[in-house]
N, CA, C and O atoms as a CHARMM CRD file, in Angstrom:
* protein
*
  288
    1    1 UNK  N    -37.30800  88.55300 -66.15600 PROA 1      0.00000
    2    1 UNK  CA   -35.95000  88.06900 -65.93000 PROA 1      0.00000
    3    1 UNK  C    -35.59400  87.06800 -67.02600 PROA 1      0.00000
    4    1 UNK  O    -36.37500  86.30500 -67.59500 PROA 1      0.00000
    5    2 UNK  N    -34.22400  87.20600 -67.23300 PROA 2      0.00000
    6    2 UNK  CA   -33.66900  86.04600 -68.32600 PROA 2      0.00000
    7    2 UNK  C    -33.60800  84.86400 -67.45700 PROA 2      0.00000
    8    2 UNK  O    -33.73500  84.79100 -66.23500 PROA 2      0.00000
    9    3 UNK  N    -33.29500  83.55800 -68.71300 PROA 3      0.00000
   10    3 UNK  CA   -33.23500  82.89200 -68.24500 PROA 3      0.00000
   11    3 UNK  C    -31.96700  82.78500 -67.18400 PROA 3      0.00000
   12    3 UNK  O    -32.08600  82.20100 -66.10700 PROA 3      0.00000
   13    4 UNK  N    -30.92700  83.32100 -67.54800 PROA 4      0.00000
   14    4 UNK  CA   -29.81700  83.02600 -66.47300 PROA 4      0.00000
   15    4 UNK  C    -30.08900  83.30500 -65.45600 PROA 4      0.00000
   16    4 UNK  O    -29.52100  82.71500 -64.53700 PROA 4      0.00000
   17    5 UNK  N    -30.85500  84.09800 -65.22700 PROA 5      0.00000
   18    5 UNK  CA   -31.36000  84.75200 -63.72000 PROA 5      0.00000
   19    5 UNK  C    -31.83700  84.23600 -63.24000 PROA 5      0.00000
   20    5 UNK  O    -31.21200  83.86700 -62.24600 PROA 5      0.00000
   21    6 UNK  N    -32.95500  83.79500 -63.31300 PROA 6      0.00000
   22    6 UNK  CA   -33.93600  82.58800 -62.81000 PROA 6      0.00000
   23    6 UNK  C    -32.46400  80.88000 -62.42300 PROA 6      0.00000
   24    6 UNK  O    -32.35500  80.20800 -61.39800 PROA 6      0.00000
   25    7 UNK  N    -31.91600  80.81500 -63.32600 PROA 7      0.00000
   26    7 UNK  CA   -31.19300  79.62000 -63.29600 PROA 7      0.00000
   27    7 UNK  C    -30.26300  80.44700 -61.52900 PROA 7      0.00000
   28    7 UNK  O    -30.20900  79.88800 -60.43300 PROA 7      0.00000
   29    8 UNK  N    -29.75700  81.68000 -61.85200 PROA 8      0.00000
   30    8 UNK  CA   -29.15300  81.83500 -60.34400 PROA 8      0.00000
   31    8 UNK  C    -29.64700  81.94400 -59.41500 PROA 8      0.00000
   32    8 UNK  O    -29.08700  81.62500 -58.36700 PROA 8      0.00000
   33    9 UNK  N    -31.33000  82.61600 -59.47000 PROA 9      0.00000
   34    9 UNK  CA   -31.56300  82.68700 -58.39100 PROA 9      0.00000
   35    9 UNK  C    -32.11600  81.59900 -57.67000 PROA 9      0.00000
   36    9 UNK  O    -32.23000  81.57600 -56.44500 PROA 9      0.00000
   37   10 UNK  N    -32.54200  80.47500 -58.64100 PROA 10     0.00000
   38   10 UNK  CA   -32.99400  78.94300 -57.93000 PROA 10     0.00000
   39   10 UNK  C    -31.52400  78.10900 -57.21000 PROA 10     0.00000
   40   10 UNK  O    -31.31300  77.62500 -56.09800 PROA 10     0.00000
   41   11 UNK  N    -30.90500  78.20500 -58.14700 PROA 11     0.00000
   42   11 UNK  CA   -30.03400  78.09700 -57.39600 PROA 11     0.00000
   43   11 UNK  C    -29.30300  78.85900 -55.82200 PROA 11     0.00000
   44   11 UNK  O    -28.76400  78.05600 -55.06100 PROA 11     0.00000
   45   12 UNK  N    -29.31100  79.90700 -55.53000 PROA 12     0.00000
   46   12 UNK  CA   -29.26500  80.47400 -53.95400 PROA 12     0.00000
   47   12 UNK  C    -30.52900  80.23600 -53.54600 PROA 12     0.00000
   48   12 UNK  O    -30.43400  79.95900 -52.35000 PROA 12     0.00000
   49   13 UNK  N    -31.58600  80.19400 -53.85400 PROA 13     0.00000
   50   13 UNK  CA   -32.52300  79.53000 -53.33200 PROA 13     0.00000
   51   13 UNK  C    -32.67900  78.13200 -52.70400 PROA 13     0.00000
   52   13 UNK  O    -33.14100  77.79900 -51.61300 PROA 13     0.00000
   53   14 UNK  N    -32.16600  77.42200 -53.69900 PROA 14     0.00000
   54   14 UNK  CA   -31.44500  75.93700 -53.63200 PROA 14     0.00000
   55   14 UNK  C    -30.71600  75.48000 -52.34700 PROA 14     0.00000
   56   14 UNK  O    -30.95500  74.62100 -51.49800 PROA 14     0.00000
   57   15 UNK  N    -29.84300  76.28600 -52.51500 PROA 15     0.00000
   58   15 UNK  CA   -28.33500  76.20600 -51.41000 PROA 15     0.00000
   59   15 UNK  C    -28.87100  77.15700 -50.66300 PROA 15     0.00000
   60   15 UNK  O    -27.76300  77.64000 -50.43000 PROA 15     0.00000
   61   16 UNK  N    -29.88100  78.14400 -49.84100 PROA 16     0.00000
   62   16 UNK  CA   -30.52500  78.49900 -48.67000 PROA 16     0.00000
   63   16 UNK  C    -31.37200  77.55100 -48.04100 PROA 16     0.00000
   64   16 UNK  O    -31.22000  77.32600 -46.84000 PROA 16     0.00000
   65   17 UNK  N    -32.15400  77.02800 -48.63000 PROA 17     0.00000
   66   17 UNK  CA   -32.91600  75.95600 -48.17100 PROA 17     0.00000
   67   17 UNK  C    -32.31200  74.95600 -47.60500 PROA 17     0.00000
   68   17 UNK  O    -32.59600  74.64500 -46.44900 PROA 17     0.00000
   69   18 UNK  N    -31.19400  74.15400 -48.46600 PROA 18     0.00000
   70   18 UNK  CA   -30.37000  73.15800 -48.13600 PROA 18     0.00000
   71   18 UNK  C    -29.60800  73.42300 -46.66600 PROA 18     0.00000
   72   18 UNK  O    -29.45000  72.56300 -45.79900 PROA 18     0.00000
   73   19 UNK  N    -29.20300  74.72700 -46.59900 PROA 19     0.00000
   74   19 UNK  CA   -28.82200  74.88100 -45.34100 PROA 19     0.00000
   75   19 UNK  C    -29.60500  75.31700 -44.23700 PROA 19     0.00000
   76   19 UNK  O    -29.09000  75.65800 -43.17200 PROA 19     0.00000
   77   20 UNK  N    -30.87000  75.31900 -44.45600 PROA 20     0.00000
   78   20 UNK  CA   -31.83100  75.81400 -43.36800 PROA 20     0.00000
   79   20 UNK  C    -32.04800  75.00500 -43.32300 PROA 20     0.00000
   80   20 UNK  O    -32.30600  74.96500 -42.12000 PROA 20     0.00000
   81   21 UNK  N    -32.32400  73.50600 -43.86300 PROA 21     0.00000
   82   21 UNK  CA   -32.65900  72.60400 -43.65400 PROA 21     0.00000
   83   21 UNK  C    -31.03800  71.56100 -42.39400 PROA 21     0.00000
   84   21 UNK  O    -30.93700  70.94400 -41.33400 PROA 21     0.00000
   85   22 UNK  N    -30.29800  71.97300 -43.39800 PROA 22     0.00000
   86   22 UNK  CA   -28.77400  70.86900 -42.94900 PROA 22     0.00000
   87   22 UNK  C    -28.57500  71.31700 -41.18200 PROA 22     0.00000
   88   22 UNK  O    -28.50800  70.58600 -40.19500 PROA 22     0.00000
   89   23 UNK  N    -28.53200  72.49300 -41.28100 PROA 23     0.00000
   90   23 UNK  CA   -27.80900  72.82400 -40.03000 PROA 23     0.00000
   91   23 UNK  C    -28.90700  72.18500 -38.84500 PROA 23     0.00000
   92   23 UNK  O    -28.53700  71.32200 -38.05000 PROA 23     0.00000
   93   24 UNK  N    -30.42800  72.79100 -38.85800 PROA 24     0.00000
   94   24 UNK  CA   -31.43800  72.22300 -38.02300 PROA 24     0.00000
   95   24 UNK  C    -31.09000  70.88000 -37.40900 PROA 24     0.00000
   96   24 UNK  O    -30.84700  70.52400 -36.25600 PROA 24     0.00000
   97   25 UNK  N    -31.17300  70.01600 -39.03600 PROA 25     0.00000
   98   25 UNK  CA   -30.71400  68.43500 -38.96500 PROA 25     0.00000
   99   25 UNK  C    -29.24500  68.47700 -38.03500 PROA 25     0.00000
  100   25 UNK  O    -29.02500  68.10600 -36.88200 PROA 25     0.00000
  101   26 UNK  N    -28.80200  68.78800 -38.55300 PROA 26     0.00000
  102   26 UNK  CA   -27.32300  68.51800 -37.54300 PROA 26     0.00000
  103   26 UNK  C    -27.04200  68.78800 -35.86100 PROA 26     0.00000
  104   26 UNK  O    -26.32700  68.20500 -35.04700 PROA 26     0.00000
  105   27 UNK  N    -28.01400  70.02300 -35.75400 PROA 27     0.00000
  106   27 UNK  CA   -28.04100  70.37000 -34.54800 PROA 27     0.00000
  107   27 UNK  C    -28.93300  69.39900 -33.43300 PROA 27     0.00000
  108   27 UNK  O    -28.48900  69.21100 -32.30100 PROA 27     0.00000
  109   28 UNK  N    -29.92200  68.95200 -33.77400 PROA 28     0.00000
  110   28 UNK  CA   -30.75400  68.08400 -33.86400 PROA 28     0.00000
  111   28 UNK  C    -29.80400  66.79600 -32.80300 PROA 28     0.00000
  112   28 UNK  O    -29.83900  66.35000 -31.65600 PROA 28     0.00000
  113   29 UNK  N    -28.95000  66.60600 -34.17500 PROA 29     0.00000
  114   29 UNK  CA   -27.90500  65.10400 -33.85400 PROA 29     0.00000
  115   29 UNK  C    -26.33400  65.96300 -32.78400 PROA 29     0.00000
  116   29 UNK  O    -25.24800  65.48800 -32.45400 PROA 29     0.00000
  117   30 UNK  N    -26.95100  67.32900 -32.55000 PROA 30     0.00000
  118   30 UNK  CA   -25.88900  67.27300 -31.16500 PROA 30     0.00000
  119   30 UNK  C    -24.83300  68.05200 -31.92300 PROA 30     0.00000
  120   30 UNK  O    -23.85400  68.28000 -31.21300 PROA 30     0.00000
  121   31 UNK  N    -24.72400  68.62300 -33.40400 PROA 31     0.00000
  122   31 UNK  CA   -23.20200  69.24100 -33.53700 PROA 31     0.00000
  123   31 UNK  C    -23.76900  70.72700 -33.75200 PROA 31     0.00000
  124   31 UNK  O    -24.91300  71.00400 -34.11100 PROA 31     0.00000
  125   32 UNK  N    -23.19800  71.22200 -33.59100 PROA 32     0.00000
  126   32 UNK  CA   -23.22600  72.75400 -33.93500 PROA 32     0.00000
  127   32 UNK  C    -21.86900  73.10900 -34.95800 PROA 32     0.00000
  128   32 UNK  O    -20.80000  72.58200 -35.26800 PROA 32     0.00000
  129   33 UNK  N    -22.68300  74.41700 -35.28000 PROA 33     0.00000
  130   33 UNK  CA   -21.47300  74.95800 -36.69800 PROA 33     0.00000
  131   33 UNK  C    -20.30100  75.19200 -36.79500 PROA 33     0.00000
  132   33 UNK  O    -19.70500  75.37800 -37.85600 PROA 33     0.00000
  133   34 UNK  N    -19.58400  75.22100 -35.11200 PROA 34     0.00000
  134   34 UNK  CA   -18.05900  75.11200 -34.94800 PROA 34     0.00000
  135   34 UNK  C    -17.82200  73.66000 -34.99500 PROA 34     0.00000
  136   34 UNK  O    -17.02300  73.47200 -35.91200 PROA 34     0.00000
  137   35 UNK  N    -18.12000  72.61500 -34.47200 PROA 35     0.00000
  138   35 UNK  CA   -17.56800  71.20400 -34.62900 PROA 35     0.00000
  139   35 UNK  C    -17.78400  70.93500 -36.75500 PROA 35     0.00000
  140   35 UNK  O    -16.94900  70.35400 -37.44800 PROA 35     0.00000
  141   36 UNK  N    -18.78200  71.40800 -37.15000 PROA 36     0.00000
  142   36 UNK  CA   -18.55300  71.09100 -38.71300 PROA 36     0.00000
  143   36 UNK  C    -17.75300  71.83900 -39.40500 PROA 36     0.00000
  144   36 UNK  O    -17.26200  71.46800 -40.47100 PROA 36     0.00000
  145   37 UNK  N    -17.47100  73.34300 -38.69200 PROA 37     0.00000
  146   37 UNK  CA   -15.97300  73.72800 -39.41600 PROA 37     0.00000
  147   37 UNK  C    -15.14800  73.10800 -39.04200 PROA 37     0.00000
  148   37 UNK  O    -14.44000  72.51400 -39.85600 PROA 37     0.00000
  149   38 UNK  N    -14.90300  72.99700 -37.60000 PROA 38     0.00000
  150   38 UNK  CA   -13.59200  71.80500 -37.33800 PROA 38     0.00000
  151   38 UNK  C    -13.37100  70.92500 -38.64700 PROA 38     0.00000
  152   38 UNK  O    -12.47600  70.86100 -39.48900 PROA 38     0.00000
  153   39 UNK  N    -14.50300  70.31800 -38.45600 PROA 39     0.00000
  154   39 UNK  CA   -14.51900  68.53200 -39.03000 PROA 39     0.00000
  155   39 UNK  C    -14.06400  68.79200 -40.94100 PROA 39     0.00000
  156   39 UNK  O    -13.37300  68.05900 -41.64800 PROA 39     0.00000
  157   40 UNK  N    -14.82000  70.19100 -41.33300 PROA 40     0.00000
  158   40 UNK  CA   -14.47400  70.59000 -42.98000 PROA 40     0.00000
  159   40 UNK  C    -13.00000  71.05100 -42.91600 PROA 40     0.00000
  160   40 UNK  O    -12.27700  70.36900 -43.64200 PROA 40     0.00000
  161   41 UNK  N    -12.36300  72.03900 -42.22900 PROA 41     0.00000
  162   41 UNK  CA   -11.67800  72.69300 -42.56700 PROA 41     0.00000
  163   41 UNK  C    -10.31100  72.45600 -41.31700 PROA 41     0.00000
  164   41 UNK  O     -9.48300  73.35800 -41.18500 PROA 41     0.00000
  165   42 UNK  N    -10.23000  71.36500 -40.59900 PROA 42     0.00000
  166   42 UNK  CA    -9.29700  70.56500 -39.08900 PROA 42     0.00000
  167   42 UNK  C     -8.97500  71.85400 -38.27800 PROA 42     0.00000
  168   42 UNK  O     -9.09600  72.99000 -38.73700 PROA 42     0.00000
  169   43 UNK  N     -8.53800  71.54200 -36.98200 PROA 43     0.00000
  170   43 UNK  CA    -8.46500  72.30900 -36.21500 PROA 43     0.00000
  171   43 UNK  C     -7.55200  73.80200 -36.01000 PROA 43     0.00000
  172   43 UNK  O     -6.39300  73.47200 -35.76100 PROA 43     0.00000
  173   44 UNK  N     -7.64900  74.85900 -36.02600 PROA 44     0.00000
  174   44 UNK  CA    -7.10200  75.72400 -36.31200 PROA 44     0.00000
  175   44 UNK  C     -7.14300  76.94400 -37.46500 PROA 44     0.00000
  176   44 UNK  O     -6.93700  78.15200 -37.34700 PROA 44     0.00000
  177   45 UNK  N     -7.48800  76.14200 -38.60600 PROA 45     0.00000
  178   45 UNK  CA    -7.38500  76.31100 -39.79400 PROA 45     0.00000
  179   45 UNK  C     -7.61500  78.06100 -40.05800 PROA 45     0.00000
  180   45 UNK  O     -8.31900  78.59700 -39.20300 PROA 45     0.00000
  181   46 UNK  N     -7.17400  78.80100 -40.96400 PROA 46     0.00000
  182   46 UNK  CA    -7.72200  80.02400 -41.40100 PROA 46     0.00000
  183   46 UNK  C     -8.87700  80.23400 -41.86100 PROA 46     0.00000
  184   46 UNK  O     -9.48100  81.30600 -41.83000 PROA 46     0.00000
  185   47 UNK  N     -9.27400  79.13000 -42.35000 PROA 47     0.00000
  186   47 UNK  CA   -10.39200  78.76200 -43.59700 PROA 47     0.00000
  187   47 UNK  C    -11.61400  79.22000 -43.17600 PROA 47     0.00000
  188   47 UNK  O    -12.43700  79.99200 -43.66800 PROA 47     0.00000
  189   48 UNK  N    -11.55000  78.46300 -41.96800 PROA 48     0.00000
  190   48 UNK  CA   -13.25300  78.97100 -41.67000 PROA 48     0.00000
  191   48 UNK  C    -13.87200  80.05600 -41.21300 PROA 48     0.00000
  192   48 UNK  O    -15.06700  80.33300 -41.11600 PROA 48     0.00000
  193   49 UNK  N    -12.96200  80.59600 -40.96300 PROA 49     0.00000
  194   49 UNK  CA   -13.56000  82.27100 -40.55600 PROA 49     0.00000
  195   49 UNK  C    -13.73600  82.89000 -42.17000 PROA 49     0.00000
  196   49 UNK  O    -14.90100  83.15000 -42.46900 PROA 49     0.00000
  197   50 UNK  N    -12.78300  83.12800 -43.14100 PROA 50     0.00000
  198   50 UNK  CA   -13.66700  83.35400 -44.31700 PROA 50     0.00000
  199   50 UNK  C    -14.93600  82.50000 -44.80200 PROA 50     0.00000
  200   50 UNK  O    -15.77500  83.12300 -45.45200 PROA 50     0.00000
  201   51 UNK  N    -15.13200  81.32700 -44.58800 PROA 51     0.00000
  202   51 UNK  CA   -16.01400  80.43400 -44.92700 PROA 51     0.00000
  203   51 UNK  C    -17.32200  81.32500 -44.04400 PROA 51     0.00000
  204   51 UNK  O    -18.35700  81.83000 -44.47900 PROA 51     0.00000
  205   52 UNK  N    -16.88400  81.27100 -42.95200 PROA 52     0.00000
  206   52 UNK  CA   -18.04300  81.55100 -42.32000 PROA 52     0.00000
  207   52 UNK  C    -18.78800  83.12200 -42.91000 PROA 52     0.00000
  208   52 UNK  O    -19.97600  83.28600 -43.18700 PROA 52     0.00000
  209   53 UNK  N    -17.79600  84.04000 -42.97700 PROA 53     0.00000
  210   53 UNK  CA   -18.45700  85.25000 -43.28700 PROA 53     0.00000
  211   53 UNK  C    -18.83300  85.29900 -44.93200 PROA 53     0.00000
  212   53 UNK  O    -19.61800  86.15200 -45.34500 PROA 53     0.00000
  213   54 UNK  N    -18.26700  84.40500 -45.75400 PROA 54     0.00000
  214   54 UNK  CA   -19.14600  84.29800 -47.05900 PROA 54     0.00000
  215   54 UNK  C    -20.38100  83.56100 -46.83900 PROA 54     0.00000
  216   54 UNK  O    -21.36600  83.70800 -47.56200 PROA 54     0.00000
  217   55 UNK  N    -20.33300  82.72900 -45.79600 PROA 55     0.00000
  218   55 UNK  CA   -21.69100  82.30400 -45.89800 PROA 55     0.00000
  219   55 UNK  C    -22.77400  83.64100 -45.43600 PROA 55     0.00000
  220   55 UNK  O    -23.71800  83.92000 -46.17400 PROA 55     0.00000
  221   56 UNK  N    -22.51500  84.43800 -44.10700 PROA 56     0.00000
  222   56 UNK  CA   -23.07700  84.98800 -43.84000 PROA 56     0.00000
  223   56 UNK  C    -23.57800  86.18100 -44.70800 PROA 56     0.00000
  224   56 UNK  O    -24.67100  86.72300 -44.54400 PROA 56     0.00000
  225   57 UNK  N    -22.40000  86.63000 -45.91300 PROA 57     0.00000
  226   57 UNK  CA   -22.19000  87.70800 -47.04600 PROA 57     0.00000
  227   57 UNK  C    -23.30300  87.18600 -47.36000 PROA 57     0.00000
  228   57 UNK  O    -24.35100  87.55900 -46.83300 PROA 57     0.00000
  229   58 UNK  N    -23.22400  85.84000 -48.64900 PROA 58     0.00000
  230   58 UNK  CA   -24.68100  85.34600 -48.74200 PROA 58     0.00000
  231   58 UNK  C    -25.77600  85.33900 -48.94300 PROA 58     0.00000
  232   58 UNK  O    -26.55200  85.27100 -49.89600 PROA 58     0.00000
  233   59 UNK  N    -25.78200  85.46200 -47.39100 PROA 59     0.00000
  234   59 UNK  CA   -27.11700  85.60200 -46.57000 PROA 59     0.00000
  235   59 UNK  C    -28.17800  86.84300 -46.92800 PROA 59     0.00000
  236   59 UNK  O    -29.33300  87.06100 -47.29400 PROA 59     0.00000
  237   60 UNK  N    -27.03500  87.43800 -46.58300 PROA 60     0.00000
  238   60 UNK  CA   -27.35200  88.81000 -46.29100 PROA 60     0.00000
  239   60 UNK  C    -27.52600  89.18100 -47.73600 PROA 60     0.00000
  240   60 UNK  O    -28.52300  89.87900 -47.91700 PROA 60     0.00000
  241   61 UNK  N    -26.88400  88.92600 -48.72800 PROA 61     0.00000
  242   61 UNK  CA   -27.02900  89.38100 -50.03400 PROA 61     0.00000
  243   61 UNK  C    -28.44100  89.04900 -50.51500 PROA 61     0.00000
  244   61 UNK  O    -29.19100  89.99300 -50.76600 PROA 61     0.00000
  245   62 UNK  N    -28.87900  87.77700 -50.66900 PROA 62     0.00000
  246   62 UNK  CA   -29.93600  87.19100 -50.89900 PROA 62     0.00000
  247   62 UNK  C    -30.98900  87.97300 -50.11700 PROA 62     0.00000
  248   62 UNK  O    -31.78200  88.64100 -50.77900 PROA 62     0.00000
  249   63 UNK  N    -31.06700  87.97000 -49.09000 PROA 63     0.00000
  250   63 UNK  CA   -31.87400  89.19800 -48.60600 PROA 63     0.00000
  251   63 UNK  C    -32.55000  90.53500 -48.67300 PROA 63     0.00000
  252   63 UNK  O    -33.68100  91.00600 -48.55900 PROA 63     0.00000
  253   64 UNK  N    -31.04300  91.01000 -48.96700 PROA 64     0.00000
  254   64 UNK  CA   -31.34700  92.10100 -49.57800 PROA 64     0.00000
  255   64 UNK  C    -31.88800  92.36400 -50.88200 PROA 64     0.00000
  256   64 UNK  O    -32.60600  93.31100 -51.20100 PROA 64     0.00000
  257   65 UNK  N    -31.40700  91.29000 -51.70300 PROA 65     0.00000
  258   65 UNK  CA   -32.03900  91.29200 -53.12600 PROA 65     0.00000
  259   65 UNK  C    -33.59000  90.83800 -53.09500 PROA 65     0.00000
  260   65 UNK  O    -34.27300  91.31400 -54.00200 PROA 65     0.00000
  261   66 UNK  N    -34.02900  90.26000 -52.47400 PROA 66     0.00000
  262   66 UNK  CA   -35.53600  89.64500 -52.34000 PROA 66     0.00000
  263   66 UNK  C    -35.79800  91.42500 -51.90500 PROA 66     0.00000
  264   66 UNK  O    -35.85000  92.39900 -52.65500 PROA 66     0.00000
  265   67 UNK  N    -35.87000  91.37800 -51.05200 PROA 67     0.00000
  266   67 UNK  CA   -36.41400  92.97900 -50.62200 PROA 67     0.00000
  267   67 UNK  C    -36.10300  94.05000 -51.10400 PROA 67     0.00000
  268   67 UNK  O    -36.64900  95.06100 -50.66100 PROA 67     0.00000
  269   68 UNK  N    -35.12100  94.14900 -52.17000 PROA 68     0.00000
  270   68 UNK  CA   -35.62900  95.14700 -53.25600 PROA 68     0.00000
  271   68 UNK  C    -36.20700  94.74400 -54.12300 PROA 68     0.00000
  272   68 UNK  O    -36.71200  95.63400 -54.80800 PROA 68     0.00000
  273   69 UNK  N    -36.44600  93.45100 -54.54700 PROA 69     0.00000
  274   69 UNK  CA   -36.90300  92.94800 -55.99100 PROA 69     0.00000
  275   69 UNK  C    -38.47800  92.81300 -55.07300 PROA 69     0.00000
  276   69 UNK  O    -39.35100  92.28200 -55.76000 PROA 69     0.00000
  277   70 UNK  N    -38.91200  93.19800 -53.71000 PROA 70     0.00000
  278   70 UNK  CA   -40.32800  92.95800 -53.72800 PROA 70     0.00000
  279   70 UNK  C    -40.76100  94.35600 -53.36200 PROA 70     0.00000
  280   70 UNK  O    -41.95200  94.64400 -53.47700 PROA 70     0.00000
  281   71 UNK  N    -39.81400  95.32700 -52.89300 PROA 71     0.00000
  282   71 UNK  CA   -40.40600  96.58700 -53.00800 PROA 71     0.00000
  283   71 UNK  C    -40.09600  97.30700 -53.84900 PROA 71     0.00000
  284   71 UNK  O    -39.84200  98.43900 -53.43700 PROA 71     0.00000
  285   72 UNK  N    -39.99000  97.15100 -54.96600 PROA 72     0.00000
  286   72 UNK  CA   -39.72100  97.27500 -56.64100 PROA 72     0.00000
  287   72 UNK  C    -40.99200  97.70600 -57.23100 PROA 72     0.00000
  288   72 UNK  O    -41.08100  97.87600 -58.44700 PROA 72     0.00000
């Protein structure tokens, strides 16, 4: 892999961790992932339902790429 690659994939690596880590922590202290869209994006908003399914896109992307890049 080039270097850019490595630079992206530490990075989603980066920002997976951070949130496997954040959300635990938060839940922990009593909020769950609808009160922190509230609190990011105020009540009602359109925002977070795309927010939410890019995060989940993501997810799922990163996933899938590990598991072809290990049954490769």
């Amino acid at each position: 892999m080039n270097k850019r690659n490595n630079k992206l994939l530490l990075t989603f690596v980066l920002g997976l961790l951070a949130a496997l880590f954040i959300f635990p922590f938060l839940r922990t202290m009593g909020l769950s992932f609808d009160v922190v869209l509230v609190y990011l994006f105020g009540e009602g908003s359109v925002w977070a339902l795309p927010f939410s399914l890019l995060v989940i896109a993501t997810i799922i992307f990163g996933v899938r790429k590990s598991i072809s890049k290990t049954a490769a």
